[in-house]
C-alpha positions in Angstrom: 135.2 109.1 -99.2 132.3 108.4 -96.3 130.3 106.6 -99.2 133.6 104.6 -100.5 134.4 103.3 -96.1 130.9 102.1 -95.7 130.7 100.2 -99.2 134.4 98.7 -98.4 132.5 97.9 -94.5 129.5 96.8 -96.6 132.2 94.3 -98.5 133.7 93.1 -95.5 130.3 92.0 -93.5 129.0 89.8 -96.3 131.5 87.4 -96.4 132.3 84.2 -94.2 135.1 82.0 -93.2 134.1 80.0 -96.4 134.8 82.8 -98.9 131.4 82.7 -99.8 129.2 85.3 -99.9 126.0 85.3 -97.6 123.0 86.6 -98.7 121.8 89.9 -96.8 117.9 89.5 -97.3 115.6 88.1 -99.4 112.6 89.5 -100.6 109.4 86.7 -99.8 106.9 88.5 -101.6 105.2 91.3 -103.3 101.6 91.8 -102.4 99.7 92.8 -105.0 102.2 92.8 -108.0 99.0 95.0 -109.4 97.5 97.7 -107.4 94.0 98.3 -108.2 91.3 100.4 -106.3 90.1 97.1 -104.2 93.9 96.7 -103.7 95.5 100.3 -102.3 98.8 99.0 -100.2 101.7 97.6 -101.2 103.0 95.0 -98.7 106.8 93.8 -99.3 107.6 91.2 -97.2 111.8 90.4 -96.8 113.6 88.3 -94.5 117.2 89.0 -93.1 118.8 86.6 -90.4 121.4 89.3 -89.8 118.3 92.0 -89.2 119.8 94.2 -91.2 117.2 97.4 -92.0 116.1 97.6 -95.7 115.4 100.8 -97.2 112.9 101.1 -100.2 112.0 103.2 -103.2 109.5 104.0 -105.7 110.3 104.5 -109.5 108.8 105.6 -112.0 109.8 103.6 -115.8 112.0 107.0 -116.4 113.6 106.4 -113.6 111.9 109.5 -111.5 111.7 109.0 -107.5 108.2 108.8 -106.6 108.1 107.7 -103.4 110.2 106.1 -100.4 108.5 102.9 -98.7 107.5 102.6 -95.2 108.9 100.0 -93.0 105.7 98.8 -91.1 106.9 97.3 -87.4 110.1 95.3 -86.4 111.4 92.5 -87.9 109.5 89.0 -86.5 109.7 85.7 -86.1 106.7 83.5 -86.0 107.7 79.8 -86.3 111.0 78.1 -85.4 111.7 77.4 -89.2 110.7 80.8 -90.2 113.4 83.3 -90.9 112.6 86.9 -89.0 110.5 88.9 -91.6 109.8 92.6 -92.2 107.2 94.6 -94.3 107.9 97.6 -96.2 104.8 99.5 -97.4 103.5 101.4 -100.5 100.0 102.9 -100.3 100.2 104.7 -104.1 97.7 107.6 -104.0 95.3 109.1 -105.9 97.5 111.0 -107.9 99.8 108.4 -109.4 99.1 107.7 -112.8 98.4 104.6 -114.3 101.8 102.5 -115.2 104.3 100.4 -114.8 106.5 101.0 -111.6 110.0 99.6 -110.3 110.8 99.2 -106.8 114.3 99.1 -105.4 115.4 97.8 -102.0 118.2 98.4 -100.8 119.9 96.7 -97.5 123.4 97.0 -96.6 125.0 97.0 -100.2 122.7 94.3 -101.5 120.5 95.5 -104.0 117.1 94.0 -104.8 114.6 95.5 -107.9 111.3 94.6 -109.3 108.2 95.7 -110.9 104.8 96.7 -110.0 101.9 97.8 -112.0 98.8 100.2 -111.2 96.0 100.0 -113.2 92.9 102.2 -112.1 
């Protein structure tokens, strides 16, 4: 019932006197798309005007929870035409197989996936 309020809430918030639908975030860009060792980190950079706090996972292609990304700071704003940006982190470690992974973020009902590959 909680879960079934806050999606309803969730509803509510993205929509404007137009009727239109607002995006929540966006995500800017994935950094590397293909983690090697030179490359160990993750960096996911997403921009939200409304600040809203992403949360992010790590799958693997069976759809097995590997990990949960790390937000890394507050959101910020450098210049004026810049929207205010966050990061959320993956540092795979050693143990993480070679593969094909797919992240999901997730901010205020919006719903954003993609794909990342490691390749030791």
């Amino acid at each position: 019932m909680l879960r079934f309020v806050f999606l309803v809430l969730s509803m509510i918030l993205c929509l404007v006197n137009s009727g239109e639908v607002i995006e929540k975030f966006k995500v800017k860009e994935v950094r590397p798309r293909i983690v090697t060792p030179t490359s160990k980190t993750v960096r996911i950079k997403i921009t939200s005007d409304y600040m809203f706090i992403p949360h992010g996972t790590i799958y693997d292609i069976t759809g097995t929870e590997i990990a949960k990304m790390v937000q890394e700071g507050e959101y910020e704003k450098t210049p004026a035409t810049e929207e205010p940006y966050i990061y959320l982190t993956w540092t795979p470690g050693s143990n993480i197989p070679t593969g094909v992974y797919i992240y999901q973020i997730e901010c205020s009902g919006q719903i954003y996936n993609g794909t990342i590959v490691v390749a030791r």
